[in-house]
C-alpha positions as CSV (number, residue, x, y, z in Angstrom):
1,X,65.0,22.3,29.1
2,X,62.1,24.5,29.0
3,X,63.7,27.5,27.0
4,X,65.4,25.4,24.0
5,X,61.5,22.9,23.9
6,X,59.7,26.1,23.4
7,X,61.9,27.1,20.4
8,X,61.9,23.7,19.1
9,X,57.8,24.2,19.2
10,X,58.0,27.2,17.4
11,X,60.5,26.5,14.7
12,X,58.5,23.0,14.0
13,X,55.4,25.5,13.5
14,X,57.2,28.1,12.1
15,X,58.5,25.6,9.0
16,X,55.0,24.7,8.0
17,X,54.0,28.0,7.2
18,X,57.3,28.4,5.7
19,X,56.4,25.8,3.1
20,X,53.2,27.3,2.0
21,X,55.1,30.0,0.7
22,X,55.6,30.8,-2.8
23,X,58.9,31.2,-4.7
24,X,57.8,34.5,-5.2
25,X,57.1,35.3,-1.5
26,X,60.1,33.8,-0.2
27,X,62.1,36.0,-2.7
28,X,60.4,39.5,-1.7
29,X,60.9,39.1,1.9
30,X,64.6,38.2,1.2
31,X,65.0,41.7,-0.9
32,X,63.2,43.1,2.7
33,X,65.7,41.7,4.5
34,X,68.8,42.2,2.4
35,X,67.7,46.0,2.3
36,X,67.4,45.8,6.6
37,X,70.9,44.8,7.1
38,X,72.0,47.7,4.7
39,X,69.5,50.1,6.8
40,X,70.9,48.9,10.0
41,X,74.5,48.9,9.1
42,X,75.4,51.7,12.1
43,X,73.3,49.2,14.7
44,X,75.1,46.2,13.8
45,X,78.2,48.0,13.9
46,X,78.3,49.4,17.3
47,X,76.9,45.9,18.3
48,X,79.8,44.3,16.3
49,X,82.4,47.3,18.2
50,X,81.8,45.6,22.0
51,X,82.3,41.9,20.8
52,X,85.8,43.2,19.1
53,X,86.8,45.1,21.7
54,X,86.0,42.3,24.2
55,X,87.8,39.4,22.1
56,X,90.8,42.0,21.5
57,X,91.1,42.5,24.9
58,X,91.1,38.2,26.0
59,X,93.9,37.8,23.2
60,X,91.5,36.1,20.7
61,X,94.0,35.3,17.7
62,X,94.2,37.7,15.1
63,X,92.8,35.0,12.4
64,X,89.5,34.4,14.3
65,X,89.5,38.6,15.3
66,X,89.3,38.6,11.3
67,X,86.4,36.7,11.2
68,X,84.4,38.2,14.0
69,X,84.8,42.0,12.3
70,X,82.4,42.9,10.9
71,X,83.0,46.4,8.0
72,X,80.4,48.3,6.4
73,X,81.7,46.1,3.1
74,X,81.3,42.8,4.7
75,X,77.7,44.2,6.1
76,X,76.7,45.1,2.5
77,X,78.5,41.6,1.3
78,X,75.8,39.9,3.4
79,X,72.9,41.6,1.7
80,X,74.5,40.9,-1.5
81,X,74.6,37.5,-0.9
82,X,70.9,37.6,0.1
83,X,70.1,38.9,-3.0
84,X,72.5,36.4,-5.0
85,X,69.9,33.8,-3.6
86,X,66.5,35.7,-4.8
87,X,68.4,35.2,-8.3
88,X,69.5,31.8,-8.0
89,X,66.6,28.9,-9.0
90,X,64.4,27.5,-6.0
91,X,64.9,23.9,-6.0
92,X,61.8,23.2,-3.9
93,X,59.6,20.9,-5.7
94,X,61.5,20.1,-8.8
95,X,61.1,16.5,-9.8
96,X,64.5,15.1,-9.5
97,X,62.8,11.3,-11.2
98,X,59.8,10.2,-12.4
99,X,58.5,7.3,-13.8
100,X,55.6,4.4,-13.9
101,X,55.5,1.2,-12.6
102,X,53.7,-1.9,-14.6
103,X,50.5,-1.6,-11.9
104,X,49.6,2.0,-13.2
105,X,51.5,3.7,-10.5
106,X,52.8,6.7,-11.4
107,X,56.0,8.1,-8.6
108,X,57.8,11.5,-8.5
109,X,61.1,12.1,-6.4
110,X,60.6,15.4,-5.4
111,X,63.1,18.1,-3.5
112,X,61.8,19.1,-0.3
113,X,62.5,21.2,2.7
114,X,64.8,19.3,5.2
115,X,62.0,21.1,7.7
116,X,64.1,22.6,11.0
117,X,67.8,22.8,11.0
118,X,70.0,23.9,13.7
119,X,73.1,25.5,13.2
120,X,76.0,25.9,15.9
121,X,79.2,28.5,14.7
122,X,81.6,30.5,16.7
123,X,82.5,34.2,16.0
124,X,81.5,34.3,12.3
125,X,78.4,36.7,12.4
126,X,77.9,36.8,8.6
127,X,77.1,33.2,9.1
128,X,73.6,34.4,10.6
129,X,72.3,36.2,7.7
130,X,73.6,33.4,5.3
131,X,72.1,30.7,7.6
132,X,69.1,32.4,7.3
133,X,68.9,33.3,4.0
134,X,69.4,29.7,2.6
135,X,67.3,28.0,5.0
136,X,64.2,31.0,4.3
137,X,64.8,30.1,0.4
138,X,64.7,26.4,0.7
139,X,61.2,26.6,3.0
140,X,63.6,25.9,6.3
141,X,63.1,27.1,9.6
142,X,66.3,27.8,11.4
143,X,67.8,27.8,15.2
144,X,71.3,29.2,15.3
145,X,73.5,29.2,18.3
146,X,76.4,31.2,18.2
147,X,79.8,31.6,20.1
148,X,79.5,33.7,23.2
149,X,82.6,35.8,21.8
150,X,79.5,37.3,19.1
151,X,77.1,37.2,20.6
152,X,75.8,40.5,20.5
153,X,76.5,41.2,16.7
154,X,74.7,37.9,16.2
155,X,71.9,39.3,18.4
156,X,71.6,42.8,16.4
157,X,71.8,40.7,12.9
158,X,68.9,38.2,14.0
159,X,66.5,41.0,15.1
160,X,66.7,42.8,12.0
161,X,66.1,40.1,9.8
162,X,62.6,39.1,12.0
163,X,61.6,42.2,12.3
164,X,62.2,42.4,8.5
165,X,60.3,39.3,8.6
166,X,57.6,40.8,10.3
167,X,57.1,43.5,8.0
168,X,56.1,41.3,5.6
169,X,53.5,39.0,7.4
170,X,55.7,36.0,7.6
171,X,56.9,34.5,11.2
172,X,59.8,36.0,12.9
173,X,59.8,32.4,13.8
174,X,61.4,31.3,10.8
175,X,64.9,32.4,12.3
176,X,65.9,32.3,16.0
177,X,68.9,32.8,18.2
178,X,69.8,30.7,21.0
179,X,70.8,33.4,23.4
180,X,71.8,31.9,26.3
181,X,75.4,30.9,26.3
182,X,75.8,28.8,29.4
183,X,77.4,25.3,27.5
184,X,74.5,23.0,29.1
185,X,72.3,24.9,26.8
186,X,74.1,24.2,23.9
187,X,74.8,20.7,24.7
188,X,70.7,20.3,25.5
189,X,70.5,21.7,22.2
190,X,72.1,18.8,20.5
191,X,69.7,16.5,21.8
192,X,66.7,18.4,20.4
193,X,66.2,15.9,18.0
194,X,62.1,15.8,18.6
195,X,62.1,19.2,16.7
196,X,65.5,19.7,14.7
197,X,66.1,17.2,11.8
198,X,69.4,18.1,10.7
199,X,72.5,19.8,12.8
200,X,75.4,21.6,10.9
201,X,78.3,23.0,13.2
202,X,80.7,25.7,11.9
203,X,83.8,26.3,13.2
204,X,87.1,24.6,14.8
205,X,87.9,20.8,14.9
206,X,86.6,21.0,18.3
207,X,83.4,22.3,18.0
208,X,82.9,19.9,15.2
209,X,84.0,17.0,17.5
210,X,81.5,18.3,20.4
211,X,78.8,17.9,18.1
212,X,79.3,14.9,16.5
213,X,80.3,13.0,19.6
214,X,77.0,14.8,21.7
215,X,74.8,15.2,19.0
216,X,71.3,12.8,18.8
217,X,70.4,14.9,15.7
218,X,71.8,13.7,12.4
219,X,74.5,15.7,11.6
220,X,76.3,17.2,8.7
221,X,80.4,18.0,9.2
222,X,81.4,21.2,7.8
223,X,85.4,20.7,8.1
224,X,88.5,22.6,9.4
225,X,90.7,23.2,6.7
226,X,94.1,22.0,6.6
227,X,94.4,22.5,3.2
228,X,97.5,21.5,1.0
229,X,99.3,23.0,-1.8
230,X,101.6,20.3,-3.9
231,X,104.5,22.2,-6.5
232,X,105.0,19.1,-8.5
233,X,108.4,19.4,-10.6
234,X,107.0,21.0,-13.7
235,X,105.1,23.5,-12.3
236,X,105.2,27.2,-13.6
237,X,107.2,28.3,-10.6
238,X,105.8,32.6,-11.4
239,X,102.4,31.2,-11.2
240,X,103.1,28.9,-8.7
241,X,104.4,32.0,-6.4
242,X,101.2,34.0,-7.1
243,X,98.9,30.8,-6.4
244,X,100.7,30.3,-3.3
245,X,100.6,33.5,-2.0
246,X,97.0,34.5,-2.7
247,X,96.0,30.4,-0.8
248,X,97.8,31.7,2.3
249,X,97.5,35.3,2.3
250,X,94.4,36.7,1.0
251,X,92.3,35.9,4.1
252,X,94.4,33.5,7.0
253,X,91.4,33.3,9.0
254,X,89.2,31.2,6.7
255,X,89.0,27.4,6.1
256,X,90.0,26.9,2.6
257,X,93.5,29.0,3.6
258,X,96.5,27.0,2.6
259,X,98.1,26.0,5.8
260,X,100.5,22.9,4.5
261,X,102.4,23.2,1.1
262,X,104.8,20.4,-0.4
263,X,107.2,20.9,-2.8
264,X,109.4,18.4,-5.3
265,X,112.8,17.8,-4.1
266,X,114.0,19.4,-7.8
267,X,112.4,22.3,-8.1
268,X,113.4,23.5,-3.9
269,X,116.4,25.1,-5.3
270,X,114.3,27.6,-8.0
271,X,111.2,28.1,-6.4
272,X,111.9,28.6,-2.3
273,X,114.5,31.2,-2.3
274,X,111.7,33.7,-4.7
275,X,109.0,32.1,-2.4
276,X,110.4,32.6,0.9
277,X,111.2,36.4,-0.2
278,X,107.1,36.5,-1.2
279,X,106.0,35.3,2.3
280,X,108.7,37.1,4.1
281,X,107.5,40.2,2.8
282,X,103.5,39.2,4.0
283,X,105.1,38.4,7.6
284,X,104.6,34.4,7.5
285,X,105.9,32.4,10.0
286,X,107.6,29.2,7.9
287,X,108.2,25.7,9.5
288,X,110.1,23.0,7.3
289,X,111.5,20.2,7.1
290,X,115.3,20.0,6.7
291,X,115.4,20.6,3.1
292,X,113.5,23.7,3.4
293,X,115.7,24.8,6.1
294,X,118.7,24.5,4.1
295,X,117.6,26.9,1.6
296,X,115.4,28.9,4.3
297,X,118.0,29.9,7.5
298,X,114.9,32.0,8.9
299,X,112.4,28.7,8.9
300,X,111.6,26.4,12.0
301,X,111.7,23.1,12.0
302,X,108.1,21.2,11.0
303,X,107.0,19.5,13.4
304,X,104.2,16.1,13.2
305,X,102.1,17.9,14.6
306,X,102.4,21.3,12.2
307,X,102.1,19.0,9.0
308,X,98.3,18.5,10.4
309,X,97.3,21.8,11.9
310,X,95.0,24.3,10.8
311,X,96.7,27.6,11.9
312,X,94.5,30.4,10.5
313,X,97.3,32.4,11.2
314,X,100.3,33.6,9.2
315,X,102.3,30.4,9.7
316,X,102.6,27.7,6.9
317,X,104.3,24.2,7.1
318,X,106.7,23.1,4.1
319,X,107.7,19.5,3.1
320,X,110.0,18.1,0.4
321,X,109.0,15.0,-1.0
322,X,110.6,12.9,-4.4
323,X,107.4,11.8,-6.1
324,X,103.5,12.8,-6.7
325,X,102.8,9.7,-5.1
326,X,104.6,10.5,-2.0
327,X,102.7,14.1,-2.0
328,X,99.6,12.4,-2.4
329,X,100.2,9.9,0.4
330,X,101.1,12.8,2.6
331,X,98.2,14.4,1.6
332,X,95.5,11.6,2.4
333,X,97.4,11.6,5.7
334,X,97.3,14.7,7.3
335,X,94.4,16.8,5.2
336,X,91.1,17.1,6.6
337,X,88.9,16.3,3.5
338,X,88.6,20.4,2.7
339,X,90.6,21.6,-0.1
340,X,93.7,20.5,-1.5
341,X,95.6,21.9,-5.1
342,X,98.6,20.2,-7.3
343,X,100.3,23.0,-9.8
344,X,101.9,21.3,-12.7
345,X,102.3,22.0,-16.4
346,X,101.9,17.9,-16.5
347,X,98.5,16.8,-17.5
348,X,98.7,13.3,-16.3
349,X,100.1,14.4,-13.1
350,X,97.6,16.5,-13.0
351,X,94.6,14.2,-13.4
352,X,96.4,11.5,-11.3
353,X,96.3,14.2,-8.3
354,X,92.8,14.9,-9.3
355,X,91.5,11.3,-8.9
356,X,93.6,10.0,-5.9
357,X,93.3,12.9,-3.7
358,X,90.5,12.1,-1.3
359,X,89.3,16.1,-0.4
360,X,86.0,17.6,-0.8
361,X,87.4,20.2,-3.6
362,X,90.3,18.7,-5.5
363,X,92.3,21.6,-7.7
364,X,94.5,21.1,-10.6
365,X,96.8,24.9,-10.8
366,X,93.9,27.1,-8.8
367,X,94.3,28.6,-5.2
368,X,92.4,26.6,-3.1
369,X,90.9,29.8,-2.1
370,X,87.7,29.1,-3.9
371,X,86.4,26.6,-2.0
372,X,83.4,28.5,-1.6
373,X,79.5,29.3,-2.3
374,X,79.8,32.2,-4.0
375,X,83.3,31.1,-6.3
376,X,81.1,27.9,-6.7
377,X,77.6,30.1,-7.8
378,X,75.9,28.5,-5.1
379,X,75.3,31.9,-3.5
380,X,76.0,32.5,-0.1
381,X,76.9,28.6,1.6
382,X,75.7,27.1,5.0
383,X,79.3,25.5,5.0
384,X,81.8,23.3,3.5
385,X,81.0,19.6,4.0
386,X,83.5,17.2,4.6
387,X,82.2,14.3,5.1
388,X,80.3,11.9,2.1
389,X,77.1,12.0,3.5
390,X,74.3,13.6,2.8
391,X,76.0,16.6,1.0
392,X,80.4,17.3,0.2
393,X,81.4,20.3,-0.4
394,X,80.4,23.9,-0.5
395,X,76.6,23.7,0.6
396,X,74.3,25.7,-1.1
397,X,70.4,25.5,-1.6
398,X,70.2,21.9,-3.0
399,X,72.2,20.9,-0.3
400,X,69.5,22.0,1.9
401,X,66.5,19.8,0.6
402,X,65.8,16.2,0.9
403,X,63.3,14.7,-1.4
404,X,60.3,12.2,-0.9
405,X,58.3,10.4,-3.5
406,X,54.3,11.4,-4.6
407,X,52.9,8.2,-5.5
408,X,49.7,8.8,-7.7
409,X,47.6,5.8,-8.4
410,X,43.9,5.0,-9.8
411,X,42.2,2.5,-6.9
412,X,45.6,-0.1,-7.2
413,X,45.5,-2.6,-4.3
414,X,48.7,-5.1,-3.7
């Protein structure tokens, strides 16, 4: 396909001039940029306005309306996190080993850029500027292709930043948007594996799936987020409220959410009556098993399928269950690798959870709310890996580098 080979060709060039750059360089034209989204606030609003409006009026859910809205606070929050990267340390070029053979040769393992990366995401438009940003700090040229239901906030954001860009003498080419939404493209796009090292998708299981089952380019899962809360029997049922409360509730429409929470069979009786009240009063839908019912008239039955869904929506499932091992086994079950949290006064329940729960982020009395770049001091993140290869976890700048190794020698032969 024509369109997507000649911005394959220009990211491949773009990422060479990229990595002459100095730390310094990369680091001024980030504070240009931050300081363009800021200026252009009332432009990427109004281009923000007819995506909502659009998605409002096709009954897009009110969790994924969340995360296409774009304030004049998230708008500044994206130029923060641009300038949370100028502070944080480049990891380009640091020697990560060195060391001498017995023949004189003397090796380095040194970070590098991964070179181009290509990012697909649905209707997240911050995602643009925080692609960007870490990919322009680690010496990585970028192609992002967003969700049609953005596409014109994602369009406004990406022309500020490269005319930013611009302003400072570096190539627009170091970020570009895929603008054509018919799904060929996109699916052409995941086979641009002569010019794109690396693929990271963002969004629901499906996309995910799409890419990884389309995909020639290696890719890198960044998971859905069926993320489980676990009241073991001990737990300090106040705090447990709170934690509970702030996992589901702070933001529904984000992937470290709590969407599954299981509860000991002793401690239903104290803690659901004060907890069903709390999410009552926040207007969330609860599904349980029969237990929970019992002691919660106003909750639907759980269903297989609820115990393994990612709602972003005010709906959470409940489970009883006897044991931490039987939470745990639930747990490694139905959870998608994400985020996952055990709240107990009990430190050896608490380290058992710890060790045995297989999740990217594995908490011990925390909302699993802070599954993130920033709560991590990563600065803004490309995503949340879920997989065990080549990165797990929030994904920050070291996450995009790779390394090779700088052999130096003095005329050695083999």
């Amino acid at each position: 396909m024509e369109y997507l080979e000649n911005l394959g060709q220009k990211a491949v060039a773009a990422k060479y001039e990229l990595q002459r750059l100095s730390v310094e360089d990369k680091n001024r034209a980030l504070r240009t940029v931050a300081a363009a989204l800021t200026e252009s606030t009332d432009r990427i609003l109004a281009a923000n306005d007819r995506d909502y409006e659009i998605a409002a009026a096709g009954g897009m859910a009110a969790g994924l309306l969340d995360r296409l809205k774009l304030t004049p606070e998230r708008i500044q929050s994206m130029a923060q996190g641009l300038l949370q990267i100028v502070e944080l340390e480049d990891p380009v070029g640091t020697v990560m080993e060195s060391f001498d053979r017995p023949n004189g040769l003397h090796i380095d393992q040194v970070r590098v850029p991964m070179g181009v990366i290509g990012i697909i995401y649905e209707a997240r438009p911050n995602v643009t500027a925080d692609a960007f940003g870490l990919c322009f700090k680690t010496g990585n040229a970028v192609i992002l292709k967003g969700g049609r239901d953005a596409a014109n906030s994602n369009a406004a954001v990406t022309e500020v930043i490269r005319g930013a860009l611009v302003s400072e003498a570096i190539t627009a080419d170091a970020v570009q948007l895929i603008e054509d939404n018919d799904r060929a493209v996109t699916t052409a796009f995941m086979k641009l594996k002569q010019y794109v090292d690396v693929l990271i998708p963002r969004g629901g299981a499906g996309l995910i799936r799409a890419v990884v089952e389309n995909s020639t380019i290696p890719v890198i899962e960044t998971g859905t987020g069926n993320c489980h809360i676990y009241v073991d029997e001990d737990a300090d049922l106040e705090q447990a409220v709170s934690i509970i409360i702030n996992a589901k509730t702070q933001r529904i429409g984000v992937c470290n959410a709590c969407e599954s929470l299981l509860i000991h069979e002793k401690i239903t009786d104290k803690l659901l009556p004060v907890l069903g009240c709390a999410l009552r009063d926040r207007n969330v839908e609860m599904r349980g098993d029969e237990r929970v019912r019992m002691l919660l008239p106003d909750a639907a039955a759980a269903t297989e399928e609820d115990y393994g869904a990612e709602y972003l929506d005010y709906i959470i499932s409940m489970k009883t269950v006897s044991s931490l091992e039987e939470a745990i086994a639930h747990i490694n079950r139905y959870n998608t690798k994400h985020s996952d949290a055990i709240l107990t006064r009990s430190r050896e329940h608490a380290e058992q959870f710890l060790k045995e729960v297989d999740s990217a982020c594995v908490y011990a009395n925390a909302s699993t709310r802070f599954t993130d770049g920033f709560e991590f001091g990563f600065g803004a993140e490309i995503g949340i890996s879920t997989q065990k290869l080549h990165a797990r976890g929030p994904m920050g700048l070291k996450q995009l580098t790779t390394y090779k190794y700088l052999i130096r020698g003095d005329g050695q032969i083999r």
